[in-house]
C-alpha positions as CSV (number, residue, x, y, z in Angstrom):
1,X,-12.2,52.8,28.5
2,X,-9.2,54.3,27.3
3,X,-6.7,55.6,31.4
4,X,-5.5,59.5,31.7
5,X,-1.8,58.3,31.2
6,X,-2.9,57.1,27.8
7,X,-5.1,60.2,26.8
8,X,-2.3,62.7,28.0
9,X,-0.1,60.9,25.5
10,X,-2.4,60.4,22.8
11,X,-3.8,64.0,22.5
12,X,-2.0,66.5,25.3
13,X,1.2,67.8,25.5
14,X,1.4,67.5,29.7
15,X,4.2,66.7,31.1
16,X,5.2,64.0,33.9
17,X,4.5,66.2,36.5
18,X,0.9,67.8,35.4
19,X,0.1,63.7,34.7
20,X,1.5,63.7,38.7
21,X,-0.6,66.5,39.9
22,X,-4.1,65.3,38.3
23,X,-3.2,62.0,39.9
24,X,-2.9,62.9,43.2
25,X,-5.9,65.5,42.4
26,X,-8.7,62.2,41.0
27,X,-7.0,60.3,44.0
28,X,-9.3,63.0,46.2
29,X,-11.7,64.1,43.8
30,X,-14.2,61.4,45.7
31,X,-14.5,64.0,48.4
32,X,-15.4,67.2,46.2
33,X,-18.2,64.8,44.4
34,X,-19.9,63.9,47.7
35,X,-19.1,67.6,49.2
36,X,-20.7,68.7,46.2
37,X,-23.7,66.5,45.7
38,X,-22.3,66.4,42.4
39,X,-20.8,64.7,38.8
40,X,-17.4,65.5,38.2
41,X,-15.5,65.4,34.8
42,X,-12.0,66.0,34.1
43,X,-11.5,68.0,30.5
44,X,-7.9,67.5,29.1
45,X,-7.4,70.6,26.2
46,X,-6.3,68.9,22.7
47,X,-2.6,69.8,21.8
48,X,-4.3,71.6,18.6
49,X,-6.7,73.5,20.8
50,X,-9.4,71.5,18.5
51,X,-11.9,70.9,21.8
52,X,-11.7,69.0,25.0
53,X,-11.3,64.9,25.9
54,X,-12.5,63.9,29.1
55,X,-10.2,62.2,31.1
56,X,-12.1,61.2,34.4
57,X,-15.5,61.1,35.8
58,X,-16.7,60.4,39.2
59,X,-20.0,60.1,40.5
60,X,-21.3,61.1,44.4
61,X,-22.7,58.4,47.1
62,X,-24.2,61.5,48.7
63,X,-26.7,62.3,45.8
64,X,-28.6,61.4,42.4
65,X,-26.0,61.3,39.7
66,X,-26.8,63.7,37.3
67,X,-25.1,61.8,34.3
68,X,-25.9,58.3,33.7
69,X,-23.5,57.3,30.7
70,X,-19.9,57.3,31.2
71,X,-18.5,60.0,29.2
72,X,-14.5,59.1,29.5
73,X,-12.6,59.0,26.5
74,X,-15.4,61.3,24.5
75,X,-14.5,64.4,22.7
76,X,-15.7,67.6,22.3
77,X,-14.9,69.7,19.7
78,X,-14.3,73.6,20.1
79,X,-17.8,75.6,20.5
80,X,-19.3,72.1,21.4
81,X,-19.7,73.6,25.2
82,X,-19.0,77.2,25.2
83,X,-18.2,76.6,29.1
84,X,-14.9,75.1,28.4
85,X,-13.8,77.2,26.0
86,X,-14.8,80.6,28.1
87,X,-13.4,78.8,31.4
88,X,-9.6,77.8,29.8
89,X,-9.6,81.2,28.0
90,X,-10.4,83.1,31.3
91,X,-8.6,80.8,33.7
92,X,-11.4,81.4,36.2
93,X,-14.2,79.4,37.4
94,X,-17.6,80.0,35.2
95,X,-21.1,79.1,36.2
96,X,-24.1,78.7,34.0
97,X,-27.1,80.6,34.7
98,X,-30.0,78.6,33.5
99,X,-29.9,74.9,34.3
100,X,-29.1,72.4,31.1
101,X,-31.7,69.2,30.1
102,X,-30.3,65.9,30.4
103,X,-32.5,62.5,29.9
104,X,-35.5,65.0,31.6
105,X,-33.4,65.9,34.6
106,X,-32.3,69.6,34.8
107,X,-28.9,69.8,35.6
108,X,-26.7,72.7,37.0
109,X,-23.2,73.0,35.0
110,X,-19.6,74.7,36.7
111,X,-16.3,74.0,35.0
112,X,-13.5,74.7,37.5
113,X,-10.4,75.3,35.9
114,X,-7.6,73.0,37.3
115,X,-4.1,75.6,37.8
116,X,-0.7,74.3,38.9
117,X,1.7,76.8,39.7
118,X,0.9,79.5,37.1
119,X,-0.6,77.2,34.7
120,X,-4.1,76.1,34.1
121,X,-3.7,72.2,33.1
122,X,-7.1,70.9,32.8
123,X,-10.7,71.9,33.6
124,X,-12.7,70.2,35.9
125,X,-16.4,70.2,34.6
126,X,-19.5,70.0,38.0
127,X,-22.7,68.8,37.1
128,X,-25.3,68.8,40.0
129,X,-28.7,67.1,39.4
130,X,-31.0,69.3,40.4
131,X,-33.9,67.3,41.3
132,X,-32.5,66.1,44.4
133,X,-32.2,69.8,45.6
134,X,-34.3,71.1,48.9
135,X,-34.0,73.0,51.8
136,X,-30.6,72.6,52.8
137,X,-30.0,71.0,56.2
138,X,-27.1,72.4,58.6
139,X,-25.2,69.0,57.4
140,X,-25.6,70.2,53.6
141,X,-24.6,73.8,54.2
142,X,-21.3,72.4,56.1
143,X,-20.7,70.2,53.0
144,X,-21.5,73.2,50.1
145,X,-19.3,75.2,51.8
146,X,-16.7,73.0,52.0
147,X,-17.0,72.0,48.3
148,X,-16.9,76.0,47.5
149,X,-13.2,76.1,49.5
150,X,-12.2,73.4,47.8
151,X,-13.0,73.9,44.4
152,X,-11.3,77.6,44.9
153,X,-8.2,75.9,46.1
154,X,-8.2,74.1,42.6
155,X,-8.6,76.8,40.6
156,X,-5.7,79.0,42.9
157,X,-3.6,76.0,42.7
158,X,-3.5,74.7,46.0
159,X,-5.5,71.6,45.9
160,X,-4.6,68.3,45.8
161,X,-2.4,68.7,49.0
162,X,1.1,67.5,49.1
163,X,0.2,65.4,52.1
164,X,-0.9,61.7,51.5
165,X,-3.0,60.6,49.0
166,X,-6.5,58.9,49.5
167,X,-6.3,56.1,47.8
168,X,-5.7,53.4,50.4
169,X,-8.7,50.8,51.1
170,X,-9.1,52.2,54.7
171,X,-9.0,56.0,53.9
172,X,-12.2,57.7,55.6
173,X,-14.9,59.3,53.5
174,X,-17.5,62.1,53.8
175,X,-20.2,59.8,55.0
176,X,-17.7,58.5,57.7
177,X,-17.8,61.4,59.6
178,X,-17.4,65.1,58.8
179,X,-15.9,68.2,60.7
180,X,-14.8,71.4,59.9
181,X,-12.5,72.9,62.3
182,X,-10.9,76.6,62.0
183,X,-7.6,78.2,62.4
184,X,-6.8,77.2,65.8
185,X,-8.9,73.5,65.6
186,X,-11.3,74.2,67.3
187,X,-14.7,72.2,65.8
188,X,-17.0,74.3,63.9
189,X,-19.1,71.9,62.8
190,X,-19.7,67.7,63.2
191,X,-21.9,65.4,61.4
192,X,-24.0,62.7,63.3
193,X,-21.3,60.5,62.2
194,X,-18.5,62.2,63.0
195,X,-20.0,62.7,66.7
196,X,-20.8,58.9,66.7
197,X,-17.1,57.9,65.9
198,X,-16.2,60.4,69.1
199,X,-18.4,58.0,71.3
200,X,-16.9,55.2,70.6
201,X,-13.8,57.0,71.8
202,X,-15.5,57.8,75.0
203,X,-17.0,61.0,74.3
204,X,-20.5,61.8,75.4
205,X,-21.3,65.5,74.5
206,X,-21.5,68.0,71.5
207,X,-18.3,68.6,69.8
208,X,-19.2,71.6,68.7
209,X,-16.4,74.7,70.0
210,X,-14.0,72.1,71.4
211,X,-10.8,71.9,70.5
212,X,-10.0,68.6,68.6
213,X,-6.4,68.3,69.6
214,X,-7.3,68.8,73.5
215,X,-10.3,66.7,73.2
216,X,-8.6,63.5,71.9
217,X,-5.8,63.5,74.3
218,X,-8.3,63.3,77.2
219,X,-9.5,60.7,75.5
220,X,-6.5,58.5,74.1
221,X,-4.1,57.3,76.9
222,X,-0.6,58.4,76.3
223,X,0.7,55.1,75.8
224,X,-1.9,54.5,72.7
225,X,-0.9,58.0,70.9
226,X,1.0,58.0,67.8
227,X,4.0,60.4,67.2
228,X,2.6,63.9,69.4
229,X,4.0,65.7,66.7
230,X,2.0,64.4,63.8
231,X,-1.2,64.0,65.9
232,X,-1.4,67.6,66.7
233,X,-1.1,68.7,63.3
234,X,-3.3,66.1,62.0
235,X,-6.1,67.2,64.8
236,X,-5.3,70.6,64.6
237,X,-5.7,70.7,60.8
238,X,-2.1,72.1,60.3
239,X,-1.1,69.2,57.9
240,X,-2.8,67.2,54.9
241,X,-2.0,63.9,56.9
242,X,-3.9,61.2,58.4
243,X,-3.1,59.8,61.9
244,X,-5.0,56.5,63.2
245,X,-6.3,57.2,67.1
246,X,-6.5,54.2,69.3
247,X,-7.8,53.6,73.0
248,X,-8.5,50.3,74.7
249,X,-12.1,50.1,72.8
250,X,-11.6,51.5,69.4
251,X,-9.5,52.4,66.7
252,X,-10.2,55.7,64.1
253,X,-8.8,57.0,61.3
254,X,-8.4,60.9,61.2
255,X,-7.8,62.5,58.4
256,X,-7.0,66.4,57.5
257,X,-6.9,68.3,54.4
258,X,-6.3,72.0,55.4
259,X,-8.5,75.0,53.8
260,X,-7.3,77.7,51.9
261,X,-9.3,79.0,49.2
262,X,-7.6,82.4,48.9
263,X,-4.5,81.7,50.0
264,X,-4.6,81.7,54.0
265,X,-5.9,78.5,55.9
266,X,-8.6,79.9,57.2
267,X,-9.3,75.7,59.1
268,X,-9.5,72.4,57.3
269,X,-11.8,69.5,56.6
270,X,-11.4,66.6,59.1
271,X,-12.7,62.9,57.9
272,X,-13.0,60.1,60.4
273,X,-13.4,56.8,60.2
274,X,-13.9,54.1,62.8
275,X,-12.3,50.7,62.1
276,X,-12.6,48.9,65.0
277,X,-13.8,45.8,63.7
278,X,-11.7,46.1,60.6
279,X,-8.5,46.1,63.2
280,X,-10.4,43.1,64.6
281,X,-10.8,41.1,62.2
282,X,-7.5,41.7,61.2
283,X,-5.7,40.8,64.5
284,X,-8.0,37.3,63.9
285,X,-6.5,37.0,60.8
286,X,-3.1,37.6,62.0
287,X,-3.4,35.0,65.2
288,X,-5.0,32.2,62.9
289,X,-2.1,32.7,59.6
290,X,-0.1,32.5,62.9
291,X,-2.2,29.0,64.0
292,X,-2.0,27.6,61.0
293,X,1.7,28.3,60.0
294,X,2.2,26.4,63.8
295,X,0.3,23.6,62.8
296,X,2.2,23.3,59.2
297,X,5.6,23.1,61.3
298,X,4.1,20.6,63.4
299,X,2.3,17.9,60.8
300,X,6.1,18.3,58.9
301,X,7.8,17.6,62.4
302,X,5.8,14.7,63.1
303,X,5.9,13.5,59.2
304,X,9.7,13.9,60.0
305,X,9.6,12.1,63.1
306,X,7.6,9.0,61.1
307,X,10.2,8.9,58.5
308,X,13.0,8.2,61.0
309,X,11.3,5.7,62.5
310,X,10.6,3.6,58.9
311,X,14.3,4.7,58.1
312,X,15.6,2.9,61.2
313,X,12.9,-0.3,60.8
314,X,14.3,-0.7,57.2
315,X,18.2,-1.1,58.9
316,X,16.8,-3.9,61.0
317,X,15.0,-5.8,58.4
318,X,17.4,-8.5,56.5
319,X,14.7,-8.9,53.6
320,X,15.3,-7.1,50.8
321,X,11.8,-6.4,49.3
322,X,10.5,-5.5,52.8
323,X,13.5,-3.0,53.2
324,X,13.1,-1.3,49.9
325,X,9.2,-1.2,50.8
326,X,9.7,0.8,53.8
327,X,12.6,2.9,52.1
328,X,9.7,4.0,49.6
329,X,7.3,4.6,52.5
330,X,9.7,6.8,53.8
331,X,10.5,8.9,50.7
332,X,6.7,9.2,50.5
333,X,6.2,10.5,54.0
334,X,9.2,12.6,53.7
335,X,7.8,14.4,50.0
336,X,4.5,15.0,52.0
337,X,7.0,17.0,54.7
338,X,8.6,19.1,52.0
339,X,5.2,20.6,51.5
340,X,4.3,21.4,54.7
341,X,7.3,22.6,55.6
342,X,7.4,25.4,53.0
343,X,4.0,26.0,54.2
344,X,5.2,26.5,57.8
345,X,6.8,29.2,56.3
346,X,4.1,30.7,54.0
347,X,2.0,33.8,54.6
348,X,-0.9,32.7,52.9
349,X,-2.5,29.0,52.0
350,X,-0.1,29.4,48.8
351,X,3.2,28.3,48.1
352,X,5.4,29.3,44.8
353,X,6.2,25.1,44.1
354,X,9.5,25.7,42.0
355,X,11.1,25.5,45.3
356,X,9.6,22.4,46.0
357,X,9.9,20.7,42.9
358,X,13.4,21.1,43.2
359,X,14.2,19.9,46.1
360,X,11.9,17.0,44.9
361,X,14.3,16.2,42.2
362,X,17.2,16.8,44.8
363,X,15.9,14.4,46.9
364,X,15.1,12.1,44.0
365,X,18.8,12.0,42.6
366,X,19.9,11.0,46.5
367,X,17.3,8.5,47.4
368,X,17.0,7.1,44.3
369,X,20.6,6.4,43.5
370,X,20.5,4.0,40.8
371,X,24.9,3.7,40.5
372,X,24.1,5.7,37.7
373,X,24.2,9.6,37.5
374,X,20.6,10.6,36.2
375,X,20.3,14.9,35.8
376,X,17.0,15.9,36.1
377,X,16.4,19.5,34.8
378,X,13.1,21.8,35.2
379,X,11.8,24.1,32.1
380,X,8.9,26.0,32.7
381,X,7.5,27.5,36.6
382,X,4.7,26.4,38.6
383,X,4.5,29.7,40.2
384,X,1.9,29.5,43.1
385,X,-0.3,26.6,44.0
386,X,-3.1,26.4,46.8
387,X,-1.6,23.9,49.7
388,X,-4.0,21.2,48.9
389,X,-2.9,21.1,45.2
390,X,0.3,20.8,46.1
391,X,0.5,18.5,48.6
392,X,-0.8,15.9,46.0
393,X,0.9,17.2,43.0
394,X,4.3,16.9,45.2
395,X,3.6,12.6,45.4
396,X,2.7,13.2,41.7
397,X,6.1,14.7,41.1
398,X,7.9,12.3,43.2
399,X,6.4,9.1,41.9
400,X,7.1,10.1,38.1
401,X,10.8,11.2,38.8
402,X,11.2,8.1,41.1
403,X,9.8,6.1,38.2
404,X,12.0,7.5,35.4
405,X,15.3,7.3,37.0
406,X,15.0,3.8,38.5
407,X,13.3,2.3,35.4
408,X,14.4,4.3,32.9
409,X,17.9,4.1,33.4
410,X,18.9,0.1,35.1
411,X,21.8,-0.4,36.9
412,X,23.4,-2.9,34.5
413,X,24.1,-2.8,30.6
414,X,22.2,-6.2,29.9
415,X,19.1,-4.4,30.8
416,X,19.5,-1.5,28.3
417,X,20.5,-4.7,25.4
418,X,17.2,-6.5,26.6
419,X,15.0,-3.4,25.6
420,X,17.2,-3.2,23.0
421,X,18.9,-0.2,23.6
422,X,22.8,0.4,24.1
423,X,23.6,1.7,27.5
424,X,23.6,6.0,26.8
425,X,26.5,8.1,29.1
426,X,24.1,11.4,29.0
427,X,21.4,10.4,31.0
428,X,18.5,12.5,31.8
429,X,15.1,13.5,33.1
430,X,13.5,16.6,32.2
431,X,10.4,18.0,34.2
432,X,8.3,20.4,32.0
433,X,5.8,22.4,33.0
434,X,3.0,24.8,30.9
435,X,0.4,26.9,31.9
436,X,-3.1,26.7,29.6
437,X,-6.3,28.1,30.1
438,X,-6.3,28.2,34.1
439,X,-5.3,24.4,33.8
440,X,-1.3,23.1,34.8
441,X,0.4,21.0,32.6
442,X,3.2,18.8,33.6
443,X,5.5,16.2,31.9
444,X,8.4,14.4,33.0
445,X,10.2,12.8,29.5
446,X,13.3,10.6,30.3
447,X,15.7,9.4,27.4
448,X,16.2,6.1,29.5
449,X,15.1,2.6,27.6
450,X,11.9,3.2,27.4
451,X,8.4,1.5,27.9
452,X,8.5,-2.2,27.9
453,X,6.9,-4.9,25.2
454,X,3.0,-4.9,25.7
455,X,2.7,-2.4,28.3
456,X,-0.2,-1.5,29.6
457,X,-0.6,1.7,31.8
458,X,-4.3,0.9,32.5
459,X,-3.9,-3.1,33.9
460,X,-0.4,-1.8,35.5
461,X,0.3,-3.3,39.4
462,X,2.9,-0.9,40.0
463,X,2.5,1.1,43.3
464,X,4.0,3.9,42.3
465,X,1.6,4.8,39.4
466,X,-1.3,3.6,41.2
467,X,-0.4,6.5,43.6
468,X,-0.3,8.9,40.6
469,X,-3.6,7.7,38.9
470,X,-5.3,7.8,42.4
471,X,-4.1,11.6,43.2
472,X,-4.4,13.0,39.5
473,X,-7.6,11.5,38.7
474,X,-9.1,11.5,42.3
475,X,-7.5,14.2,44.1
476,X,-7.4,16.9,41.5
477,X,-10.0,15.7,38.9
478,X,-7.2,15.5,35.7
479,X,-5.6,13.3,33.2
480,X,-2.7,11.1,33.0
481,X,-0.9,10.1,29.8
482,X,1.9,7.2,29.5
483,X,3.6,6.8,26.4
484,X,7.1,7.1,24.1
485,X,8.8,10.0,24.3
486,X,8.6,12.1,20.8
487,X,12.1,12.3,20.6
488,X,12.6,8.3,19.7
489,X,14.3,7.6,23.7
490,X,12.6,7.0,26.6
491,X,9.4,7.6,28.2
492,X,6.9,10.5,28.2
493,X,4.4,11.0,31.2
494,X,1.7,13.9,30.9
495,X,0.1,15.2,33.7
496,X,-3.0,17.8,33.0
497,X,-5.2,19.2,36.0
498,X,-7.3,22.3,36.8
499,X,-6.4,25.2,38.6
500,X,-9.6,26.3,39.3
């Protein structure tokens, strides 16, 4: 389904700031099609005056839509629908008098032509399904008449308001709660809803002849009101703005598009909408990303803590194989840190891992000093990971750059002539990662000496690699690969797992 910016281009010659206007116009057009009962379509004119493309289409949660197919990127041609054609030649508003037939529904047609300063940009085509239609209620009457102000404000050019736009996920709707109020805000009108939001507030009677503004400081304390200012105009219906009222017991969302359909506000249209429990639940999500962030900074303290302690055992321990073990425990503990500690400092259960990779490798190069200078380079990103991939993909990391710069690069020069390899000055490790089909691909390639005579990655004792077959096979259900590096030096380990 071909978007309006690409439809203006493709067949219009609108500028930046029509393409602006009918924005912030289909950013509120949701309103008119529940005021309305109705099926709205936006009609661009072709550049070549050939016919019509429709641009938009939005369907009301108030009523039977009265066209089922989506008609957005459809043309049609001039003298296709003499309604268009009399409608942008007239720049008025024209209504059919007989009812069309569509898919056995009868359905009453307006086209409203859409004017921006003294232009008419694009037409805005109202299709009511007239099966739906009864003896109006007072709720109905309020809403018709509400659509009829505001579709006159389009065609006069004073609709969609300069105020804010709609589009944000908490913006009320008609079936919120409804008012009208009039020139000097006092409440004409209030749906069920609208009255129902007003006693959660604290409000037990009719709202009918109050005025809003009054009302709703009697009922907000002055330490819970927003800017006095705003809230008066926004009450008032003064300003196309929304304001969000609070007391002790509830929180609602007001907002005001002021009506003028010839010209003079003659009142406005006032949505609420309570969100109380949306404000709720997100103070609880707040306080437990706050919990959890605490706990993060904790585990990493205490990690730290655990480290210092194997750190100082090692200096007491005169044996040399128990002292390197616990010197490897303690690099271990301290990777799992890393981890938590970005996470400490994470909004979400997500970190971006370049950062811990490298201060992995960092952390690798000191450790791991070899008397030898080893570089270890990254290509590729990781970009985000969930925290329990990669806590496990950081002792993947670890292990394999661990591995490569203490076996791939020995500490004297008979050990390069034993694999039979002369000792190389431009050692290095590079850490390669790839993103395929919602799986991670990660390889650490070394130009060191190289696997050893009748290796065998499978029947290996080596603690280090039975960590990384444990976690990538175990922990996140993927494939390990040990083998010559392609480029005739060193060693090539693969790493594939699943994102998902």
């Amino acid at each position: 389904m071909p978007s309006l910016n690409e439809l203006v281009r493709a067949h219009t010659d609108l500028d930046d700031a029509d393409v602006d206007w009918l924005l912030r116009l289909m950013a509120d057009w949701q309103i008119i099609a529940d005021l309305s009962f109705a099926d709205l379509v936006l009609w661009l004119r072709d550049r070549d005056g050939r016919g019509f493309w429709a641009a938009g289409q939005m369907r009301p949660t108030t009523g039977p839509t009265a066209l089922v197919d989506d008609v957005v990127g459809t043309f049609l041609p001039h003298g296709r629908r003499p309604m268009l054609d009399v409608a942008w030649a007239n720049k008025r508003l024209i209504r059919e008098g007989n009812p069309e037939w569509s898919n056995d529904v009868p359905v009453r047609v307006e086209v409203i032509p859409v004017r921006r300063g003294d232009r008419v940009i694009a037409l805005i085509g109202r299709n009511t399904n007239l099966l739906g239609v009864r003896t109006p209620s007072r709720l109905e009457l309020a809403y018709v008449q509400t659509a009829a102000d505001l579709t006159l404000m389009i065609s006069h050019g004073h609709f969609p308001p300069e105020g804010q736009r709609s589009d944000e996920a908490d913006a009320p709707r008609v079936g919120d709660g409804f008012m009208r109020v009039d020139a000097s805000g006092r409440v004409t009108y209030a749906s069920p809803n609208a009255l129902s939001v007003y006693r959660r507030l604290g409000h037990t009677g009719d709202l009918a002849g109050l005025v809003l503004g009054e009302l709703t400081r009697r009922l907000v304390p002055p330490r819970r009101r927003p800017d006095e200012e705003t809230l008066s105009a926004v009450l008032g219906g003064r300003a196309a703005r929304a304001a969000e009222v609070t007391t002790d017991d509830a929180s609602v969302i007001v907002r005001a598009i002021p009506l003028r359909p010839r010209g003079e506000r003659i009142g406005a249209l006032i949505l609420l909408r309570d969100v109380t429990d949306l404000r709720r639940r997100e103070r609880e999500l707040m306080t437990k990303d706050a919990t959890i962030r605490e706990i993060h900074h904790r585990v990493k303290n205490n990690l730290q803590t655990v480290a210092a302690l194997l750190r100082l055992q090692a200096r007491r321990i005169d044996v040399p194989e128990a002292r390197w073990a616990l010197s490897e425990a303690e690099r271990r503990v301290g990777t799992i840190a890393v981890v938590h500690e970005t996470l400490s400092h994470a909004v979400e259960e997500h970190v971006v891992f370049d950062e811990i990779a490298d201060r992995l490798a960092a952390m690798v190069s000191d450790v791991g000093a070899t008397g030898r200078r080893v570089a270890i380079r990254r290509e590729g990103s990781f970009d985000e990971l969930s925290s329990e991939v990669a806590t496990a993909l950081a002792m993947v990391v670890t292990e394999l750059l661990q591995n490569a710069v203490e076996h791939g690069f020995p500490t004297d020069e008979e050990a390069f002539v034993a694999h039979g390899r002369e000792e190389t000055s431009d050692a290095e490790v590079t850490l390669s990662v790839r993103h395929r089909d919602r799986r991670l691909q990660v390889s650490v390639a070394d130009n060191g000496v190289g696997l050893p005579e009748g290796f065998d990655a499978v029947g290996s004792t080596n603690l280090g690699l039975s960590i990384v077959r444990t976690l990538v096979e175990s922990e996140l259900g993927g494939h390990l690969a040990i083998g010559r590096n392609p480029s005739g030096r060193g060693t090539l380990v693969t790493v594939d797992v699943p994102l998902d």
